[in-house]
C-alpha positions, 0 to 999 in steps of 0.5 A: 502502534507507532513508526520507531523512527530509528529502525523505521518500523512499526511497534508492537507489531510481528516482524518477518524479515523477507529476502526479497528487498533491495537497498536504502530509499526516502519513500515519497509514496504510498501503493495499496494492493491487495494479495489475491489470496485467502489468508494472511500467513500465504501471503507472508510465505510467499512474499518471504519465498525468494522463489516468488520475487515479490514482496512488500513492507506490511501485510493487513489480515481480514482480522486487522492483524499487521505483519511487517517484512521490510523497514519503511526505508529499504526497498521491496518489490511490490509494484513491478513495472510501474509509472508515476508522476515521471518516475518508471520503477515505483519500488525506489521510492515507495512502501507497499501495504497488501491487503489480503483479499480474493480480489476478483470474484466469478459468478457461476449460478448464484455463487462467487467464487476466487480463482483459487475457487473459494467461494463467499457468501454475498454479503462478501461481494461488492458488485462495482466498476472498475475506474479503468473498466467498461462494465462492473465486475464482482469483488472481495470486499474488504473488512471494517477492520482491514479499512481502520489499519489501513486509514491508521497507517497512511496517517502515520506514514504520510506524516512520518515521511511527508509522503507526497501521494497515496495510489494504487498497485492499478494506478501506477501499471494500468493494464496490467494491474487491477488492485487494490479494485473498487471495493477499497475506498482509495479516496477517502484514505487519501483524504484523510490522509492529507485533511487533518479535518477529515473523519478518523473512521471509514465505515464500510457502508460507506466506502462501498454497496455490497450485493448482499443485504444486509495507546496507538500514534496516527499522522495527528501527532503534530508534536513529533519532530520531522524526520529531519529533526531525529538525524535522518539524512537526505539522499537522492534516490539512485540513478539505475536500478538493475533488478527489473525481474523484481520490480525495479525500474530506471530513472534519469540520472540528476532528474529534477523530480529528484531535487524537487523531492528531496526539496520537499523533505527540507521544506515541507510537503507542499 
């Protein structure tokens, strides 16, 4: 698996076009979710349904298995009402990967149950804290595999496109949004991501404790030629974007985030 930097997809891997997507962006980062949901082809429906006003660039099913609805340069509607690093509407210059998973889970007796009241056993539930939260919750945990892509994919993406950060869907709309929740193991992705010298594996006894008992190209390929190289050309993202209903936002018109950020894909990621 690979990005073709010409089309600005991965290789070898199911394309579903979704309706739901904007125009040409230059992506500065990464927003992990999670899809709330059961299985991999709900959520690929619904994020090709223009009724749902939603959608992101790849979908991780719990057996690892991708699917990509949108080009890593074309806007999708993935982090609604959002904020970071001084720029309102995330959806201009950022790639959305959702992880299927329940999210968060009730406990009633000694059963856990999603709000689509799917029950999981207990070796499926992670019992943690929220990092925006006062008390732990029970959580969906995400499987081994699910992490691997995940890690895989960041390193390609942040090397493919000098990405400058790797967040969360909570990180960006605090309060409103609680994914992808702690059960997925944010830092060490963005570690890894950014630390060539970190290890290429995430167990998943690691990245959390669960309640219960018991010819592929990453970001290491130092020898592909930047994006600048291939022919790609510099644009400052634009300055309104209309579609707030779809998660899009505003941003100031000459703001110097974006010269710094275009500066960044001349120079380097600094």
């Amino acid at each position: 698996m690979r990005i073709n930097r010409h089309n600005h997809q991965l290789t070898n891997v199911p394309q579903r076009e979704t309706p739901n997507r904007g125009g040409i962006i230059e992506p500065c980062y990464l927003v992990f979710h999670f899809t709330a949901g059961e299985s991999i082809q709900s959520a690929v429906d619904w994020f090709c349904n223009p009724e749902s006003k939603a959608s992101a660039h790849l979908v991780i099913g719990r057996d690892g298995r991708i699917i990509q609805l949108a080009p890593f340069n074309v806007r999708t509607w993935h982090a609604g009402r959002s904020h970071w690093e001084g720029v309102s509407g995330l959806n201009q210059c950022s790639i959305g990967i959702e992880m299927v998973n329940a999210g968060r889970l009730s406990k009633v007796g000694g059963s856990y149950f999603s709000w689509f009241n799917v029950e999981y056993a207990e070796n499926e539930v992670v019992e943690a804290e929220h990092k925006f939260e006062n008390a732990a919750s029970y959580w969906h945990a995400y499987t081994e595999k699910q992490l691997e892509c995940a890690a895989e994919l960041a390193d390609m993406l942040v090397n493919t496109y000098n990405l400058r950060g790797i967040v969360g869907h909570d990180d960006i709309a605090p309060g409103r949004k609680c994914d992808p929740g702690p059960a997925f193991p944010l830092e060490k992705v963005r570690s890894r991501a950014f630390n060539r010298h970190e290890p290429k594996a995430i167990p998943v006894e690691d990245a959390f404790k669960s309640t219960g008992n018991g010819d592929a190209v990453t970001g290491n390929d130092e020898s592909a030629p930047s994006p600048l190289m291939m022919g790609m050309a510099l644009s400052i993202p634009e300055a309104v974007d209309r579609k707030s209903s779809a998660g899009e936002g505003k941003r100031e018109r000459g703001n110097l985030m974006d010269w710094l950020r275009a500066g960044r894909r001349v120079f380097g990621r600094q």
